[in-house]
LUMRODO-561760 format. One line per 10 residues: number of its first residue (from 1); their letters; for each residue x, y, z of C-alpha. Coordinates in Angstrom, 1 decimal. Layout:
# LUMRODO-561760
NUM = A = X Y Z; ...
This chain:
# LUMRODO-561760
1 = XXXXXXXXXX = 0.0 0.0 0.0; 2.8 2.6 1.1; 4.3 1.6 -2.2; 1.8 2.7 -4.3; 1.1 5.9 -2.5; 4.9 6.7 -2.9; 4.1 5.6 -6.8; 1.1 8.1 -7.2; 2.6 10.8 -5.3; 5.7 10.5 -7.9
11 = XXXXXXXXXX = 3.5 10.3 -10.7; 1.2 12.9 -9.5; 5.1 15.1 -9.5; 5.2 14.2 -13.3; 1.9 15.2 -14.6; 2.0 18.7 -12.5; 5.8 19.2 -14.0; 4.3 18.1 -17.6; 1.0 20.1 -17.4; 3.1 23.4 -18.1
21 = XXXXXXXXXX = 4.3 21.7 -21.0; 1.4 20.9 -22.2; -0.2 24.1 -22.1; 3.0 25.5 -23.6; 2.6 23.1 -26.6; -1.3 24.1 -27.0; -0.5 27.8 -27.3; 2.0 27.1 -30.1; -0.4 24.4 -31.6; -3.4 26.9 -31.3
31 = XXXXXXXXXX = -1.0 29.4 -33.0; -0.3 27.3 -36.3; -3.7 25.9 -36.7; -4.5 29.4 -36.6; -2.5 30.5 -39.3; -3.9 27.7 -41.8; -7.5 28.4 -41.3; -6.7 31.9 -42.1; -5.0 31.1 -45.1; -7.7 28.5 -45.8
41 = XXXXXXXXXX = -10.2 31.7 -45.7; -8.1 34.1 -47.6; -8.4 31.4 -50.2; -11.9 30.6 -50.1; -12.6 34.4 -50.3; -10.4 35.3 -52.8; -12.3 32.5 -54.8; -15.1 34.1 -53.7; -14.4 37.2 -54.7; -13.0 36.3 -58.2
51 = XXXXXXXXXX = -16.2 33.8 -58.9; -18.4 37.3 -58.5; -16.0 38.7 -61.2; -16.5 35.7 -63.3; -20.1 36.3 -63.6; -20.2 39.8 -64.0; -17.3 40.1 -66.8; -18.8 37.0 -68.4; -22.3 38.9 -68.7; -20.5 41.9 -69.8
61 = XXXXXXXXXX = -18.0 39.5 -72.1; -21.2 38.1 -73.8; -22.5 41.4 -74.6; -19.4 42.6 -75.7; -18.8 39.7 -77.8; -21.7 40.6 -79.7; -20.8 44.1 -80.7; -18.6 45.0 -83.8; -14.6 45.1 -83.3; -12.0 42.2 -83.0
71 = XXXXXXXXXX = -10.2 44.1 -79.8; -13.0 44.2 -77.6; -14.0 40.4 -77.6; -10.3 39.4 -76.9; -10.1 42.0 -74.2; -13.5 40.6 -72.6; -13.2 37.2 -72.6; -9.1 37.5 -71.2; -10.6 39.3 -68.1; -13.0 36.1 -67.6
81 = XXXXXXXXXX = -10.0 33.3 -68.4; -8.0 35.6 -65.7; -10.6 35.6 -62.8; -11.1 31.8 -63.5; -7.3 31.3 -63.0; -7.0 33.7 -60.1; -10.0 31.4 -58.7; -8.8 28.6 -58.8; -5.6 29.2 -57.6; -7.7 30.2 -54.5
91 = XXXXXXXXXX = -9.4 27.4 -54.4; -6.4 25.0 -55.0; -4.9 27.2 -51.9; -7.9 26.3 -49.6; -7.4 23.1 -50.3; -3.8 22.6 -49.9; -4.3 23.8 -46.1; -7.6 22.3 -45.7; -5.6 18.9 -46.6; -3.9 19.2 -43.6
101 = XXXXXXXXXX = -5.6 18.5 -40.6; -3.5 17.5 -38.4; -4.5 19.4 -35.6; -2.8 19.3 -32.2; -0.5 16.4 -33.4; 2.5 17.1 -31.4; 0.2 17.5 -27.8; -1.4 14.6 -28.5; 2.1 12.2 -29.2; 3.4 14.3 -25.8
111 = XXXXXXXXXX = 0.1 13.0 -24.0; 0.8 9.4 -25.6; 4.3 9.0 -24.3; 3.7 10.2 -21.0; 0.6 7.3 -20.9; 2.7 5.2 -21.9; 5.3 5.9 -19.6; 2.9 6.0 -16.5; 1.5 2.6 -17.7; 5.1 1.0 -17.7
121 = XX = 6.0 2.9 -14.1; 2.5 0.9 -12.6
């Protein structure tokens, strides 16, 4: 019995000396998985953004395309290929960070080893 009060009290040491680390490694963590959902959101809005420009310079592309003049058409429909291209560059930049996922990784691994480690101390 003593022994495994000594064993809890030592362990009980470890997880209050860890618990800073932890919280350490969840600022950080909280910090990076920041950063990708705001460039996950620049992304989506700049798609956003350049899907609104689609649809009005196709509108104005079809009109144009209609009227007399060689310049015009090929000036019209170069703004619509553009805003497609910027769009899906914004897409493809959501998606690179939304691929991601792998939130909190490192705390949970920390977490795992020091388990693990209680488990063998028992």
């Amino acid at each position: 019995m003593l022994k495994a009060l000594q064993k809890s009290k030592q362990l009980s040491v470890i997880a209050m000396d860890r618990l800073g680390d932890y919280l350490a490694l969840l600022q950080i963590e909280m910090k990076l998985q920041g950063r990708e959902l705001g460039a996950q959101l620049a992304g989506y809005v700049l798609a956003a953004m350049c899907a609104f420009f689609i649809l009005l310079f196709t509108g104005i592309a079809i009109l144009v395309t209609f009227w007399d003049g060689d310049y015009r058409r090929t000036a019209a429909w170069f703004v619509v290929a553009l805003y497609a291209v910027v769009a899906g560059a914004g897409i493809s930049l959501a998606r690179q960070h939304a691929g991601r996922g792998l939130g909190m990784m490192t705390l949970r691994e920390e977490i795992k080893r020091d388990v693990a480690l209680v488990r063998e101390s028992l």
